[in-house]
C-alpha positions as CSV (number, residue, x, y, z in Angstrom):
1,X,106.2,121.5,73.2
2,X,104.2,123.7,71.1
3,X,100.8,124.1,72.5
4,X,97.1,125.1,71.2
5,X,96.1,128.1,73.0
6,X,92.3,127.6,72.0
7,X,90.3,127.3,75.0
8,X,89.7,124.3,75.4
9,X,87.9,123.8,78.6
10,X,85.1,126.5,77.0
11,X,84.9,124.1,74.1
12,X,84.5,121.3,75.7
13,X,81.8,123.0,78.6
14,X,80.2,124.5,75.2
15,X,79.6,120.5,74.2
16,X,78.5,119.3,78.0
17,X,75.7,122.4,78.2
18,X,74.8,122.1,74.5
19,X,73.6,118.2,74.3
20,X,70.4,116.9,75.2
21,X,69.2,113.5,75.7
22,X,67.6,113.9,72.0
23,X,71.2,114.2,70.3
24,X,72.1,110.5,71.4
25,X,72.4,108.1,69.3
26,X,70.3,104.9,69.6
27,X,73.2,102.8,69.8
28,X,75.3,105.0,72.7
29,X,71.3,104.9,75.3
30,X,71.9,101.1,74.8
31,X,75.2,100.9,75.7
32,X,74.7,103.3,78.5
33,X,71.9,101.1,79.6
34,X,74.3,98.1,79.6
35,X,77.0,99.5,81.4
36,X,74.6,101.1,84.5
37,X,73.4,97.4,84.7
38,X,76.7,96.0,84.7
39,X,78.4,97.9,87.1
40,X,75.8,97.5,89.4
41,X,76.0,93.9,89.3
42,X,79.6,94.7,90.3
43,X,78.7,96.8,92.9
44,X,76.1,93.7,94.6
45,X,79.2,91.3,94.2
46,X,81.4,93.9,95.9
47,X,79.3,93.7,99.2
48,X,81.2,90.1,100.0
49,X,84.8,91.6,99.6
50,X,86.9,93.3,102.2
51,X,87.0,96.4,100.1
52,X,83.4,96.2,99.9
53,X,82.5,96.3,103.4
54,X,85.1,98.4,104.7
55,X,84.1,101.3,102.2
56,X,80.5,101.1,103.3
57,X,81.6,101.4,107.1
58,X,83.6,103.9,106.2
59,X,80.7,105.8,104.2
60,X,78.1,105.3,107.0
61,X,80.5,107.0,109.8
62,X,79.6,110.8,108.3
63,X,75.8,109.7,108.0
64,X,73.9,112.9,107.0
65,X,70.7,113.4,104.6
66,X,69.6,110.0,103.9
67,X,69.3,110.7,100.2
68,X,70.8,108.6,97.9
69,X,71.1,104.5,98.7
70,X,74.0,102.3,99.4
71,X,73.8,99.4,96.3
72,X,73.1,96.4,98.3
73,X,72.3,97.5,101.1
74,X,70.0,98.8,103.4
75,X,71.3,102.1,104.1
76,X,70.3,106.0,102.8
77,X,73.4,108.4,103.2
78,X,74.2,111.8,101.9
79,X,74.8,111.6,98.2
80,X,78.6,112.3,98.3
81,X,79.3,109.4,100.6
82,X,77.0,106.9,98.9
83,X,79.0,108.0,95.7
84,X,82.0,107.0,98.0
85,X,81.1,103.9,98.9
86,X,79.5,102.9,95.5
87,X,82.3,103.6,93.5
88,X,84.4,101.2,96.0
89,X,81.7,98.8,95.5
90,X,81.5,98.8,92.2
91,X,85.5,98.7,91.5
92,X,86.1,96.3,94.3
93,X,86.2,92.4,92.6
94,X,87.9,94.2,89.3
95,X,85.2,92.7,87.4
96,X,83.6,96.2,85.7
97,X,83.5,97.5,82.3
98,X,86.6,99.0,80.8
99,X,87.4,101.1,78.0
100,X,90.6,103.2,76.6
101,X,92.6,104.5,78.8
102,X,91.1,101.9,81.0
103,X,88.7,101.7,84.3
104,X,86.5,104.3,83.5
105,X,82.8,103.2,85.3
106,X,83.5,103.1,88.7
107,X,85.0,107.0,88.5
108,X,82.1,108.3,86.2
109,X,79.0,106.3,87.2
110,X,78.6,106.9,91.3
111,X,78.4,110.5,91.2
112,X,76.0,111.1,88.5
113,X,73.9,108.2,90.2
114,X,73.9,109.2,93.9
115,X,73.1,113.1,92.9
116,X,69.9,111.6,90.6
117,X,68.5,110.1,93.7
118,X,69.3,112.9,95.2
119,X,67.2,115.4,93.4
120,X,64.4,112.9,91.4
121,X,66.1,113.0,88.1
122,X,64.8,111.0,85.5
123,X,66.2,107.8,83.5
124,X,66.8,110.2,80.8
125,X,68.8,112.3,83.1
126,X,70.9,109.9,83.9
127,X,71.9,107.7,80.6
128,X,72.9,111.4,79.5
129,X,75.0,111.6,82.1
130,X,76.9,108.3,82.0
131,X,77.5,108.6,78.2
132,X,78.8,112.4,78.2
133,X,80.9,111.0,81.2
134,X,82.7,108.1,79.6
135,X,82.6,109.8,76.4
136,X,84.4,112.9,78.0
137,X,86.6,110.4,80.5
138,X,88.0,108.3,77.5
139,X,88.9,111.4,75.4
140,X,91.0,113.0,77.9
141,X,92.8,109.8,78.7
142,X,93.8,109.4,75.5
143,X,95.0,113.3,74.6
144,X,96.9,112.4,77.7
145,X,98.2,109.2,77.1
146,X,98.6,108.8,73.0
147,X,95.5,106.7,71.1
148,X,97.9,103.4,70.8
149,X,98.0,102.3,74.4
150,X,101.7,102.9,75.7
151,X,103.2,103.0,72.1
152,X,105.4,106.0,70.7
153,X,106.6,106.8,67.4
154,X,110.1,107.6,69.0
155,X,110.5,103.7,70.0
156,X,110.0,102.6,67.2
157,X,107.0,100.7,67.4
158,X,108.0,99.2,70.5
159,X,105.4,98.9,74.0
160,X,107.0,101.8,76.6
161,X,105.1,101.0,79.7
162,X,105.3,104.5,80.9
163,X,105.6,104.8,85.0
164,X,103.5,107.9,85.0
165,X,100.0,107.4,84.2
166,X,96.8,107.1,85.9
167,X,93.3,107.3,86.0
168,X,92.2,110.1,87.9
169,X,91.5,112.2,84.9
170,X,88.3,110.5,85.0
171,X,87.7,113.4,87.0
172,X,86.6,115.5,84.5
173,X,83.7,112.9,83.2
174,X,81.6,112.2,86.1
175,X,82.0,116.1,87.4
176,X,80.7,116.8,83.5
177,X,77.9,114.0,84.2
178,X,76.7,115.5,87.8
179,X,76.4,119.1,86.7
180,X,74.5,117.7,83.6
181,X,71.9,116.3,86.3
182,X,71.9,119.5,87.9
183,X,70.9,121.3,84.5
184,X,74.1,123.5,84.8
185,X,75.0,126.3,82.6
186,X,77.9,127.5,80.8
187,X,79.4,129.6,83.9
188,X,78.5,127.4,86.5
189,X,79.7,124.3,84.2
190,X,83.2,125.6,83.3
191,X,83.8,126.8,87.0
192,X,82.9,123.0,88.4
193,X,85.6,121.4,85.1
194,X,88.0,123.9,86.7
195,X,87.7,123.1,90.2
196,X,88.0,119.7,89.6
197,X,91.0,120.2,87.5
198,X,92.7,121.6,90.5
199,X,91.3,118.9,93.1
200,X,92.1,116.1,90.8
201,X,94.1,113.4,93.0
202,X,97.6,112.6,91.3
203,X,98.6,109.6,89.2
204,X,100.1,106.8,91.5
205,X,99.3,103.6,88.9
206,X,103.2,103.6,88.4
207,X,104.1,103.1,92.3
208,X,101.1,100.6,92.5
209,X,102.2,98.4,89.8
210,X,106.1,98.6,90.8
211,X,105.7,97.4,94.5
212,X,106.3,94.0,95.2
213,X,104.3,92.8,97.0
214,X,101.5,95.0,96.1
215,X,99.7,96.2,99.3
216,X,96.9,99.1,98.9
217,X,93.3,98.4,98.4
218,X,92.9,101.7,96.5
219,X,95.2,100.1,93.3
220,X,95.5,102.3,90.4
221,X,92.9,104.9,92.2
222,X,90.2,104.7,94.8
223,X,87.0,104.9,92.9
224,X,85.2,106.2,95.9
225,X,87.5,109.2,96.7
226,X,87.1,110.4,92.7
227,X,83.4,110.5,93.2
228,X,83.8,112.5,96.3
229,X,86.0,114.6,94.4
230,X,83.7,115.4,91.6
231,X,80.5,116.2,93.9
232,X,82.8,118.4,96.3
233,X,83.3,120.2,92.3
234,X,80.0,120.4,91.6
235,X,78.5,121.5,94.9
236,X,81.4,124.5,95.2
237,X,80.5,125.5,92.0
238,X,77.0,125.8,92.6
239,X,77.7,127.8,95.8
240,X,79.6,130.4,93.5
241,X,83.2,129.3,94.2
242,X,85.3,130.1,91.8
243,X,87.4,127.5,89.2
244,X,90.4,127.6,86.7
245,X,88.6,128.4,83.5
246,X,91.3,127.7,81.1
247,X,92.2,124.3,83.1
248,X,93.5,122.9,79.8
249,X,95.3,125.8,78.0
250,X,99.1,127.0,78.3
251,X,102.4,125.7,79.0
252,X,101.2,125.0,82.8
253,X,98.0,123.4,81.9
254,X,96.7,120.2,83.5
255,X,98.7,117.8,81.3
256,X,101.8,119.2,82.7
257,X,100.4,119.3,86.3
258,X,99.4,115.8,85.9
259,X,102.5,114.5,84.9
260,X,102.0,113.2,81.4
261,X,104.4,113.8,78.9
262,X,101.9,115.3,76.0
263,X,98.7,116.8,75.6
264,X,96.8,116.3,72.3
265,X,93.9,118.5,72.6
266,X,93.1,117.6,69.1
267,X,92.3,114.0,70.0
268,X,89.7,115.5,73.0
269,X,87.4,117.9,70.6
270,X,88.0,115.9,67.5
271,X,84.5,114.4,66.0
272,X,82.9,114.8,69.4
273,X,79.0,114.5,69.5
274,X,79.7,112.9,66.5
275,X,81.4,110.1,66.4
276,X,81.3,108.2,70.2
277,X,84.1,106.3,71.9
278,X,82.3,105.4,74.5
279,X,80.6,102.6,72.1
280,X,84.8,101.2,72.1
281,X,83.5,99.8,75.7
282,X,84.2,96.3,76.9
283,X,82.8,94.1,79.4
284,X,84.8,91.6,81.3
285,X,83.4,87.9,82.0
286,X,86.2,87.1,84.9
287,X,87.1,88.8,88.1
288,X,90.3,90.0,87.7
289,X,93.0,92.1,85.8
290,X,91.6,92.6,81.9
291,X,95.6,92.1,80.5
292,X,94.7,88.3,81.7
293,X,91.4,87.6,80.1
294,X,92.9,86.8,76.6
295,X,94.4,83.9,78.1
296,X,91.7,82.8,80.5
297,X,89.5,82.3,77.7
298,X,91.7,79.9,75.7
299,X,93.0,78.1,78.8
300,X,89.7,77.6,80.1
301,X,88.5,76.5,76.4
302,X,91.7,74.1,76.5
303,X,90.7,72.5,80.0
304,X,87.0,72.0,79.2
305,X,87.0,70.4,75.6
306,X,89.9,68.2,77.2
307,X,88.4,67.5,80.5
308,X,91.5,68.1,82.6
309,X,92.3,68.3,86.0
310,X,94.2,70.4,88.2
311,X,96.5,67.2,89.2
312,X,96.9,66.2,85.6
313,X,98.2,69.5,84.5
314,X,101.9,69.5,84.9
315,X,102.3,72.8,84.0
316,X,101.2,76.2,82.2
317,X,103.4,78.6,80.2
318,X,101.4,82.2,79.2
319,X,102.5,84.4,76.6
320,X,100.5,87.7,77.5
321,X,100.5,91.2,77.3
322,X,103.8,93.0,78.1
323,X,101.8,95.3,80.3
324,X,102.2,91.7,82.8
325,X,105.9,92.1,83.1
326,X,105.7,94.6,86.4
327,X,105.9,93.0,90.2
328,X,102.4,93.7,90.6
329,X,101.1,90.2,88.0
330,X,104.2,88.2,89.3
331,X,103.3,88.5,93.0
332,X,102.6,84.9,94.4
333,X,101.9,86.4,98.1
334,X,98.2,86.4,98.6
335,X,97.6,88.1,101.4
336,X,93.8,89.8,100.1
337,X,91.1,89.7,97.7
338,X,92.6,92.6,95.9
339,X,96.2,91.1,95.4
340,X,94.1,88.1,93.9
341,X,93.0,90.1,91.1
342,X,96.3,90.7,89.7
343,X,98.3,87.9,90.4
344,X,98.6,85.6,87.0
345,X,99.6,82.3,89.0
346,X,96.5,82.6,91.3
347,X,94.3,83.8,88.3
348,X,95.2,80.8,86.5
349,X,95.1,78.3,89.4
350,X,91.6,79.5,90.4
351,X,90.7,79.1,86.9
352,X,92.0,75.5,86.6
353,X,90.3,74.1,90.2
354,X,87.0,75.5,88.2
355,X,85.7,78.0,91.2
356,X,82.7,79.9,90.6
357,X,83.5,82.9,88.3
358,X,82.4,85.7,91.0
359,X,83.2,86.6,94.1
360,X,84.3,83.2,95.0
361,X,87.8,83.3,93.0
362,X,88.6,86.0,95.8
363,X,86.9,84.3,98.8
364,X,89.2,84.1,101.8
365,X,88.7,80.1,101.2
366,X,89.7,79.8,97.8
367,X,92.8,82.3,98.5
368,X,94.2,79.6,101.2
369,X,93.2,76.4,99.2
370,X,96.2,74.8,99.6
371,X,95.8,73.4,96.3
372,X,95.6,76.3,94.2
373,X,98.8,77.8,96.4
374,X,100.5,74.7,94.7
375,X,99.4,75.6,91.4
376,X,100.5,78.9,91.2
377,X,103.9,77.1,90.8
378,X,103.0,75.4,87.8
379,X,102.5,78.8,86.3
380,X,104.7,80.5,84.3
381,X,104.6,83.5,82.1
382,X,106.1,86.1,80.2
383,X,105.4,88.8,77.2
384,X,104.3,87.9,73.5
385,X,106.6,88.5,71.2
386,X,104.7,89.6,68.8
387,X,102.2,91.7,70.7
388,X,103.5,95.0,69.8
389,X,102.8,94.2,65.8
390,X,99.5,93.3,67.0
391,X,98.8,96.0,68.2
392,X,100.5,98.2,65.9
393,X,97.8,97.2,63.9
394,X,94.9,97.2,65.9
395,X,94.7,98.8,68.9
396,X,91.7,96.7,70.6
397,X,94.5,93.2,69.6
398,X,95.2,91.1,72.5
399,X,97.6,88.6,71.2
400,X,98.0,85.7,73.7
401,X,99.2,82.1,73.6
402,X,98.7,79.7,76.4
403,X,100.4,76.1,76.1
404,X,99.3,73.2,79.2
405,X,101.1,70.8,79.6
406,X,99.5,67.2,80.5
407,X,99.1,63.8,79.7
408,X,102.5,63.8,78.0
409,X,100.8,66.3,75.8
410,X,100.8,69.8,75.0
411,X,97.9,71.2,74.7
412,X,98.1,75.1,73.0
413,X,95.9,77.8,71.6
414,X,96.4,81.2,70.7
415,X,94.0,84.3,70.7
416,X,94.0,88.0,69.1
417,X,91.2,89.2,70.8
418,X,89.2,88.6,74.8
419,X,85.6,87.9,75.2
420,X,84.1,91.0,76.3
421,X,85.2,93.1,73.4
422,X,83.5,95.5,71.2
423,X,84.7,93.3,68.3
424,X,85.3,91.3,66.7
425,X,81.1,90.5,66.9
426,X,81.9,87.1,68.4
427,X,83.3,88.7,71.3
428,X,80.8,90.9,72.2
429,X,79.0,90.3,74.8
430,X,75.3,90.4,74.0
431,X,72.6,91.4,76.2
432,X,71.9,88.4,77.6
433,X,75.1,87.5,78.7
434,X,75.5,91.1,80.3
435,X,71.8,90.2,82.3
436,X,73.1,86.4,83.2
437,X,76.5,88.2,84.9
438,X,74.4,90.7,86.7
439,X,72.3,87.8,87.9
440,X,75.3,85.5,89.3
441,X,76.9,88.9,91.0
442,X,73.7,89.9,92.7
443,X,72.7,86.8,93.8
444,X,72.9,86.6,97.5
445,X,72.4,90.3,98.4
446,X,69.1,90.9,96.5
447,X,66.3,88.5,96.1
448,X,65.7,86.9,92.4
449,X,62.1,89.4,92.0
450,X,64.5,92.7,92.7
451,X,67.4,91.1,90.3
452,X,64.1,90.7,87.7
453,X,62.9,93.9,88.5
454,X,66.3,95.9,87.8
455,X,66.8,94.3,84.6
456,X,63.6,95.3,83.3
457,X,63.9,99.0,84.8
458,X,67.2,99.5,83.2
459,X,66.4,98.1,79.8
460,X,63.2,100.7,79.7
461,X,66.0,104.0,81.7
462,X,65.0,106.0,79.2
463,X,60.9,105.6,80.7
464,X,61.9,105.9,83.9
465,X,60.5,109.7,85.5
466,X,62.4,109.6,88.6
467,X,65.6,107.0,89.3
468,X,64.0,106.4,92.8
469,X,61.9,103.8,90.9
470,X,65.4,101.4,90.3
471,X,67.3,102.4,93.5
472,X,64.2,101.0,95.9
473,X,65.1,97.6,94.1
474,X,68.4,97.7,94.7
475,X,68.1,97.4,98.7
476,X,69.4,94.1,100.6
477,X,66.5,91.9,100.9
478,X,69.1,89.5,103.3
């Protein structure tokens, strides 16, 4: 493989130390805005799940400086473990933002938002932070992974679901967005990127998505160990510890390390400041796996305009994304909230008995309804066809067809694109829509005047002189 011995990593720190708050557009603050609010939305819904609750025990066991707050909660802790726990918190329902080369928020956002706390930064501070993260997070994934999801030119336009590949990379985003807060320069900059090259946990979404049954709550990465990782970067590089400051460059460089197959620096630097990725973002309206939400939107849309029940469906056949076609979406053995957001059969039957969108679809209750277990059955699915033109020609396509079967009808409709999405502009999900899902995942663990409250701070970040001012509304008020 012939490589590009620029240095990278001292182009890219060039970029993270050169850009001020001023240099964003209007657009990218906004969607910043929206995506803090949503995932900590995500975050209050986390609090009822397993996940949730074990990750904040877990986080309150090493105490220290009560610094930075625990979303939802009542509790102060050092900023590195409330960046543990939040990210957990904030991944655990599967229900935050994604973009390409997938979950990004949970990896990026928890860091940058426990060391603000930390220190007083301001609103500015940290909408800087979250955009150069994702920005920087997104890039990487794709000069790792190719820019058409798992397609290569060598398959001939085929989907290779690749068995190496992860999300850890993210690394390198929320360690960029932390020294940001801390007003890092070049030195101290490119030491912490290198550092947290070297510390960066290893891909494992392949072993996750293979096992049948699946059966770790950390899934394609613990959220809460990355944003460990990335202070532990910051902080040693602060302290004077030394990093790899060529990370990126040569034959052994972090692509090879990593385990991916190419390395397309080009793709990283190209247009960057310029023109922002981070903008491709997308929002998901259901609580579970994204490669699902295609469908869920027409089969819901099929059982409300047609008033049907659970007992009159006879059954559902799913033509989805190939990505489905692992162990991991076939796995009928409910056994935790987490395995609930990735089985299609449960998705589906949770969908049709018309449960709460939430938390609820992964309540212990709802997982041993008997009569959603007896759904699942009805349940069958299997890859489009024609998803790989699709998405040969658009790479945000998401070509699904769902058929039900009942009342000695068929009922069918087929999609090209999920709610949630940048666009089409009917997908989008506008503002209000973002504010009414916060609402509905906070509910519960913060009063309605604090839900009220948060909205309005985040909407007006960019005010804000010290993020104390949100965090003191996110505390339990139950």
């Amino acid at each position: 493989m012939a490589l590009n011995r620029r240095n990278i990593t001292q182009e890219l720190v060039e970029f993270i130390t050169a850009i001020r708050f001023e240099d964003l557009p209007k657009e990218v603050v906004h969607e910043a805005k929206r995506v803090i609010l949503d995932s900590i939305g995500c975050a209050l819904a986390g609090v009822h799940t397993d996940k949730g609750r074990i990750s904040i025990n877990f986080a309150r066991r090493f105490n220290g400086k009560p610094e930075s707050t625990v979303l939802g909660t009542a509790n102060k802790l050092s900023c590195i473990n409330a960046a543990f726990a939040n990210g957990e918190l904030i991944n655990a329902l599967d229900m935050d933002a994604v973009m390409y080369p997938g979950h990004i928020s949970p990896y990026v956002i928890p860091g940058p938002l426990a060391v603000a706390e930390s220190i007083g930064a301001s609103g500015r501070d940290l909408i800087l932070a979250i955009a150069i993260g994702h920005e920087i997070s997104g890039r990487i994934g794709e000069s790792l992974r190719g820019s058409k999801k798992f397609i290569k030119e060598d398959t001939g336009g085929k989907i290779v679901i690749s068995d190496v590949h992860g999300l850890s990379s993210s690394i390198f985003g929320g360690t960029a967005g932390i020294g940001k807060i801390l007003k890092f320069d070049k030195e101290k900059m490119l030491h912490a990127i290198g550092i947290a090259g070297h510390i960066c946990p290893v891909p494992t979404v392949g072993k996750w998505q293979n096992t049948d049954p699946p059966s770790t709550m950390a899934k394609y990465l613990s959220a809460g160990w990355l944003g460990k990782a990335e202070i532990t970067a910051v902080f040693l590089a602060e302290t004077g510890y030394i990093g790899d400051i060529d990370v990126f460059g040569g034959e052994y460089g972090f692509w090879k390390f990593y385990a991916s197959d190419k390395w397309r620096p080009d793709i990283l630097m190209d247009k960057l400041g310029q023109e922002w990725r981070f903008l491709k973002i997308s929002y998901k309206p259901y609580p579970c796996c994204r490669l699902m939400h295609s469908g869920l939107d027409s089969f819901i849309k099929i059982i409300e305009e047609n008033k049907l029940l659970p007992q009159e469906i006879e059954k559902v056949n799913l033509l989805l994304d190939p990505l489905t076609d692992k162990p991991l979406w076939y796995n009928k053995e409910i056994k935790s909230h987490v395995d609930a957001q990735f089985s299609v059969p449960y998705v589906f039957a949770v969908a049709a008995h018309r449960i709460k969108i939430g938390a609820d679809w992964q309540s212990l209750s709802t997982i041993s309804n008997p009569s959603i277990r007896d759904f699942m059955n009805k349940v069958s699915f299997k890859p489009h066809p024609h998803f790989d033109e699709m998405m040969l020609k658009g790479r945000m396509s998401s070509l699904s067809k769902v058929e039900v079967f009942a009342r000695g009808k068929i009922f069918s409709e087929e999609k090209t694109w999920m709610k949630g999405d940048p666009f089409p502009e009917e997908a989008r999900m506008r503002d209000e829509e973002l504010v009414e899902k916060f609402r509905n995942n906070g509910r519960g663990i913060i009063n309605e005047d604090s839900l009220g409250k948060v909205v309005e701070i985040i909407f007006k970040l960019d005010e804000v002189e010290e993020i104390g001012e949100l965090m003191k509304s996110l505390v339990s008020t139950f």
